[in-house]
SELOPA-650970 format. One record per residue (C-alpha): residue in three letters; z, y negated, x; residue number from 0. Coordinates in nm, 2 decimals. Layout:
# residues N
(pt ala (Z Y X) NUM)
...
This chain:
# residues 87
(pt unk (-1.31 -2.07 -1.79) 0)
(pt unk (-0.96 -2.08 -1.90) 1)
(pt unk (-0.84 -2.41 -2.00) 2)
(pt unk (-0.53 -2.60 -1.77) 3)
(pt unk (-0.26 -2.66 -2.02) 4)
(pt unk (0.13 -2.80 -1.94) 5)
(pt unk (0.39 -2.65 -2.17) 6)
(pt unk (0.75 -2.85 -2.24) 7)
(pt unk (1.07 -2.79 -2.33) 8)
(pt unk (1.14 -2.87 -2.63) 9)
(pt unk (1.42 -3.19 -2.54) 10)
(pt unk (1.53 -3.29 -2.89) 11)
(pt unk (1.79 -2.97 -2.87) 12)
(pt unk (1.92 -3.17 -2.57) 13)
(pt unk (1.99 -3.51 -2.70) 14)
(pt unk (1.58 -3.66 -2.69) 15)
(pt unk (1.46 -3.81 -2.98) 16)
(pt unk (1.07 -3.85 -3.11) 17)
(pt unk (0.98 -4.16 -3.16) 18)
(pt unk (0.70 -4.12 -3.49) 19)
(pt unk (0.78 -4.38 -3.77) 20)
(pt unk (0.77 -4.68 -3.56) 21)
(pt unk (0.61 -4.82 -3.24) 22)
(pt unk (0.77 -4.83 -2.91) 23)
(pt unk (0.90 -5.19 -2.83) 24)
(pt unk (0.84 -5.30 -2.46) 25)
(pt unk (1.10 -5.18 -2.29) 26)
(pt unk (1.07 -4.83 -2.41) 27)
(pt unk (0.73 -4.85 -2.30) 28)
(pt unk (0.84 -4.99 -2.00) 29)
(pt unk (1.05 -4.69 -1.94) 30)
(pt unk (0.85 -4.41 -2.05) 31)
(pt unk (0.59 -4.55 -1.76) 32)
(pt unk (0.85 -4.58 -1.50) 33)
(pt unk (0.92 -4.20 -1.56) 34)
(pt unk (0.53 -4.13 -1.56) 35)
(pt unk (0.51 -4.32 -1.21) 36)
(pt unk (0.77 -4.13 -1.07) 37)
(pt unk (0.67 -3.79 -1.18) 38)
(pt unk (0.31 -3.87 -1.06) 39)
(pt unk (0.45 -4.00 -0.70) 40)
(pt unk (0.62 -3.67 -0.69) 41)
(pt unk (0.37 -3.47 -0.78) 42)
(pt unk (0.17 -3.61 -0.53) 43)
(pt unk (0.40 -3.56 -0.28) 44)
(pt unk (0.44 -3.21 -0.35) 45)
(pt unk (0.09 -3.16 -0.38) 46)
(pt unk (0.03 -3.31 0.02) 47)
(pt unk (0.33 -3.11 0.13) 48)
(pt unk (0.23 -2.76 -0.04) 49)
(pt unk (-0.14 -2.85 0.16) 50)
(pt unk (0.08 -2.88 0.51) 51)
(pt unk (0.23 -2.58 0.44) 52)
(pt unk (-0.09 -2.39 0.42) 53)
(pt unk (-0.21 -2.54 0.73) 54)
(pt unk (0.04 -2.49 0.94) 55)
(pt unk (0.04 -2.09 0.76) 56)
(pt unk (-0.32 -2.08 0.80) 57)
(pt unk (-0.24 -2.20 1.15) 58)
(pt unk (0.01 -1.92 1.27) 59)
(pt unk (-0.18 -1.65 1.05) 60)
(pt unk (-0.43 -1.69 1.39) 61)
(pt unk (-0.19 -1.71 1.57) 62)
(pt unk (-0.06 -1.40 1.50) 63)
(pt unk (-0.38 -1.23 1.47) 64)
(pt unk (-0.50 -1.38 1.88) 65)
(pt unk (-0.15 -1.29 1.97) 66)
(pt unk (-0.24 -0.90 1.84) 67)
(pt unk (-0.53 -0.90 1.97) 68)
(pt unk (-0.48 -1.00 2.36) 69)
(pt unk (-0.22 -0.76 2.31) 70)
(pt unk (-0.41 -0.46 2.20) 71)
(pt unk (-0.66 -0.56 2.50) 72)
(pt unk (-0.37 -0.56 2.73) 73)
(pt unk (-0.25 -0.17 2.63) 74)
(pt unk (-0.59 -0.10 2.62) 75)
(pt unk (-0.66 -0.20 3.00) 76)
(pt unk (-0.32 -0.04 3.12) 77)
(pt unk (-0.38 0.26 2.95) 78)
(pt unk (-0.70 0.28 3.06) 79)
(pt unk (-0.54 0.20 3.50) 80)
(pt unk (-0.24 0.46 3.37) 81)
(pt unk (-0.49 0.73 3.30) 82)
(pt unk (-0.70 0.71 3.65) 83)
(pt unk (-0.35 0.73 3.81) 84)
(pt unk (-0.26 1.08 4.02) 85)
(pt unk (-0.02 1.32 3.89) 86)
């Protein structure tokens, strides 16, 4: 099974630095949650929305597919009555 992995841009080209000879004071950390909160809430969101899209898809796929099929059955009936009519 292939493994799930998250590739990043690589932010220090646009102004980000990396924090890796010292420890993060508290409102770094502070910060660097609040962004992690927000990105999960948003993922989240996505996530529920992306599942009400398929539903509702899912939804007017059969739709589509009844809406065929009475509609086949209806041709299907008046060609059959057409065909028993006289010339």
């Amino acid at each position: 099974m292939p493994k799930k992995v998250i590739v990043f841009e690589d932010l220090v080209s646009a102004g980000y630095e990396v924090v890796r000879d010292r420890t993060l004071n508290e409102k770094e950390v502070k910060a660097a949650y609040a962004m992690l909160a927000k990105w999960h809430a948003i993922s989240y969101k996505i996530n529920l929305e992306v599942l009400l899209i398929l539903e509702n898809l899912q939804r007017l796929i059969k739709y589509i597919f009844q809406f065929i099929c009475r509609s086949r059955s209806i041709l299907t009936n008046f060609r059959g009555a057409y065909s028993t009519c006289p010339t």
